[in-house]
N, C-alpha and C positions, 0 to 999 in steps of 0.2 A: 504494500500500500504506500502509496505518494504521502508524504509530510504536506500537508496543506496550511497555511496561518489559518485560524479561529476567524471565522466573520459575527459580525452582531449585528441583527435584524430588526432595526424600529420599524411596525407597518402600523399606520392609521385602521382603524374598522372601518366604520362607514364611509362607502366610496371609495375603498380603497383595498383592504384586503374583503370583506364581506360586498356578494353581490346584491340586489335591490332586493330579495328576499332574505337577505341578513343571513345567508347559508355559505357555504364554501363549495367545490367544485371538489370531485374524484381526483381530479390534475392536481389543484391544490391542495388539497390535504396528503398526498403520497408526495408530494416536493417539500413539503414542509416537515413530514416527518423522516425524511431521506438529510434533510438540511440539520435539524437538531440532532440524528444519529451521526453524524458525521463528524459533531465536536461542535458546532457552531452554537449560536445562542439568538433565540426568537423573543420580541418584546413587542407586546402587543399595546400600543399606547393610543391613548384613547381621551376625548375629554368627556366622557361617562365614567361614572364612581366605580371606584376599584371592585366594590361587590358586582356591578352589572360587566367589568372586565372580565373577570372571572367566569361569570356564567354563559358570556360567550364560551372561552375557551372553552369550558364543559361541554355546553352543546353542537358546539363542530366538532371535538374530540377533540383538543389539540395535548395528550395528557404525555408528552416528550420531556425528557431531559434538557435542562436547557433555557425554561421558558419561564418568564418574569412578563409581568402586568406593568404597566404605568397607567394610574387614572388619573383623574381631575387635569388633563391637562396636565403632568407633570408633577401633580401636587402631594404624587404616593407612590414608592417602588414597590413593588411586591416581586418575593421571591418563591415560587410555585414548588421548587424543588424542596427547599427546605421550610417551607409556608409561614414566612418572618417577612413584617417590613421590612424592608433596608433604610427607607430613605422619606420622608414626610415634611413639608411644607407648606403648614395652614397661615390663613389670616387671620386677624384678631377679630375677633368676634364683632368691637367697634364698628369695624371696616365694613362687616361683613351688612350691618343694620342698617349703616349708610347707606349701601349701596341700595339696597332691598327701597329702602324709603325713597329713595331718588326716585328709584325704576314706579315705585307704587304714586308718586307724584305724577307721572308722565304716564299714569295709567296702564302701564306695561308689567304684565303677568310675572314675577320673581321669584325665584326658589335656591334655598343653599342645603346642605346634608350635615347629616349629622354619621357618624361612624357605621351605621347601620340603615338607614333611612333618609328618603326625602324629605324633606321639614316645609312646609307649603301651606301659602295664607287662605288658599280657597281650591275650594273643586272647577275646576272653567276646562274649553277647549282646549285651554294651552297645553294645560296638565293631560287632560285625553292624549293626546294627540302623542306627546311626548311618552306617555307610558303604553303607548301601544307593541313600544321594543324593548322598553326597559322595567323587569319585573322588581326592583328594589322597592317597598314597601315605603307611603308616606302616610307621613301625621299631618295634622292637620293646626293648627295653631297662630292665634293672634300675636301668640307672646315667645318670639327666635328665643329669645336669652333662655327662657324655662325649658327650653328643649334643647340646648346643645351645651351639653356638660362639657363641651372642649370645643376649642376655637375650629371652623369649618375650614373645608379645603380650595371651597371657590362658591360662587354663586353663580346660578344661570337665570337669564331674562328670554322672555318665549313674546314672540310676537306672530301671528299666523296673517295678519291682513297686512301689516304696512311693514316692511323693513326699513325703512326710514325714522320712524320711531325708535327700531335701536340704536341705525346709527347715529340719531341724537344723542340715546345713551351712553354711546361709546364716547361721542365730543363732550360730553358733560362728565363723566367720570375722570377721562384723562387730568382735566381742571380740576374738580373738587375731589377726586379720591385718589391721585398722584401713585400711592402708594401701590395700584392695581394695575394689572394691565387686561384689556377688553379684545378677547377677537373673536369673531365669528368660527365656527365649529360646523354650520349649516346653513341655509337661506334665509330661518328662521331663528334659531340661537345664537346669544350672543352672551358668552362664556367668561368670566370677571373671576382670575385670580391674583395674588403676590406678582406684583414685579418680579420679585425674585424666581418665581417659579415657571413654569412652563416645558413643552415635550422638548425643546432645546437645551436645559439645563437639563433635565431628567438622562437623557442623551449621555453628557457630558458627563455627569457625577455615577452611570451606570458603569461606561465604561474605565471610570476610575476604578470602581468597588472592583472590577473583573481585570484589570488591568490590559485590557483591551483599548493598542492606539484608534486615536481618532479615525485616522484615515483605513483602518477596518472595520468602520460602523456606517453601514447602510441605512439610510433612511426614505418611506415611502409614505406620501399623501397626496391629500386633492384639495385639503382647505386651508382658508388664513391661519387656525390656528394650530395646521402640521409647519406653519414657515417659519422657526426656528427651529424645530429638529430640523427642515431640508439644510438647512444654512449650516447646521454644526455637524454634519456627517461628511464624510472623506466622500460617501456616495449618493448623491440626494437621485431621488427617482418620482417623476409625479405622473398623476394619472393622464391619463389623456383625456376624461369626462372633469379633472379637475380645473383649478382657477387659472386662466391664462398666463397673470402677472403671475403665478406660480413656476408655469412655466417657461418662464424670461429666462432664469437662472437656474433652471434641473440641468442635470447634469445626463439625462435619462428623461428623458418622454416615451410612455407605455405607447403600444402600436395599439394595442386593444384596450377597452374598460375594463371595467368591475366587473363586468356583467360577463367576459369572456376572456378569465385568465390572464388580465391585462400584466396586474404585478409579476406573475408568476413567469410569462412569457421574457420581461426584461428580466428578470432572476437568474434565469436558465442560460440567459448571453453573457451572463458576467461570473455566475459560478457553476462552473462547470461539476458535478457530483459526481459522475464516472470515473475523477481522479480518484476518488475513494474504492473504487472496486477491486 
């Protein structure tokens, strides 16, 4: 068998490794688990909460050696193999109220988590609509502070008719809540963590722990807020269905979507797995 260097695989979910059924492909699942036997290291990062990470993984199988979560945007490393945080960066709770109040100002639908749960001011569309992929269980609650025994990992604002109203939110935060940073996740999400935090530092501090150089860390998405992991991986790769300005600076534009083995397809040009045989 060939000596091959260790690669490390940040891929986005949505839009990116899952197709518009939130499933995986036969192709993809025998590449991925051919990739984590191989020595390599899969990291599924996501700005959905580390429990709904997880239960992707579950239900496509992905149960390999090898394989670490990132949720909130960056705001949690989870290590599968040995089922330990590695790595967490909440906001303070403060922050977290402010923001919530802003968004509830501008009439736009607001939610942050708590360890285990959504924490949510009301039942609306937003909420529907949003947990129709995502089974983490919410509360329901007037009062954040009584419900989150410890400071959250980020907050999300859901707007299903105007996206303009977020991106007010986003111009309005950058000024009053300095301390966050806002980007879009979907058409309709608009994803409020730590400055300090996000899939680009997540990136960064993972392959510290693994001592994995930078420029063997692959990274793959389609939205605004995969664009600091594209930027801090040796390999950025974006979707071809994903954001144009995304793809100014990929270093990898997918021939196919989501929807037809798109990631997997540039995967196969660039790491060859037969060396292993």
């Amino acid at each position: 068998m060939m000596k091959i260097n260790k690669k490390i695989l940040f891929t986005d979910l949505d839009g990116t490794l899952l197709n518009s059924k939130k499933q995986i492909s036969n192709k993809t699942y025998e590449y991925l688990r051919d990739f984590c036997m191989a020595g390599h290291y899969l990291v599924l990062s996501s700005g959905r909460d580390i429990n709904s990470v997880g239960d992707v993984k579950d239900e496509i199988g992905l149960d390999f050696p090898g394989v670490f979560l990132v949720g909130y945007n960056g705001g949690q490393i989870f290590d599968c193999g040995n089922a330990k945080t590695l790595y967490k960066i909440p906001m303070p709770k403060k922050n977290a109220l402010k923001i919530l109040k802003i968004a509830s100002e501008l009439n736009i639908y607001g939610q942050t988590y708590s360890e285990t749960h959504i924490i949510a001011p009301y039942e609306c569309k937003e909420l529907t609509y949003y947990k129709r992929v995502i089974k983490t269980p919410v509360i329901f609650t007037d009062d954040f502070v009584a419900e989150l025994s410890e400071d959250p990992y980020k907050c999300l604002a859901v707007d299903l008719d105007k996206r303009e109203n977020l991106e007010l939110l986003q111009e309005k935060l950058h000024s009053l809540v300095p301390e966050v940073t806002a980007a879009f996740s979907g058409p309709y999400y608009l994803d409020i963590l730590p400055a300090a935090s996000g899939k680009g530092n997540a990136l960064k501090k993972l392959c510290g722990i693994l001592n994995i150089p930078i420029t063997d860390a692959i990274a793959a998405g389609d939205e605004e807020n995969d664009s600091s992991m594209l930027e801090a991986a040796g390999t950025s790769i974006v979707m071809i269905n994903g954001l144009d300005r995304l793809k100014q600076s990929a270093d990898i534009i997918t021939e196919y979507d989501n929807n037809h083995d798109g990631l997997i397809h540039a995967l196969m040009n660039i790491i060859d797995l037969s060396l292993n045989d």
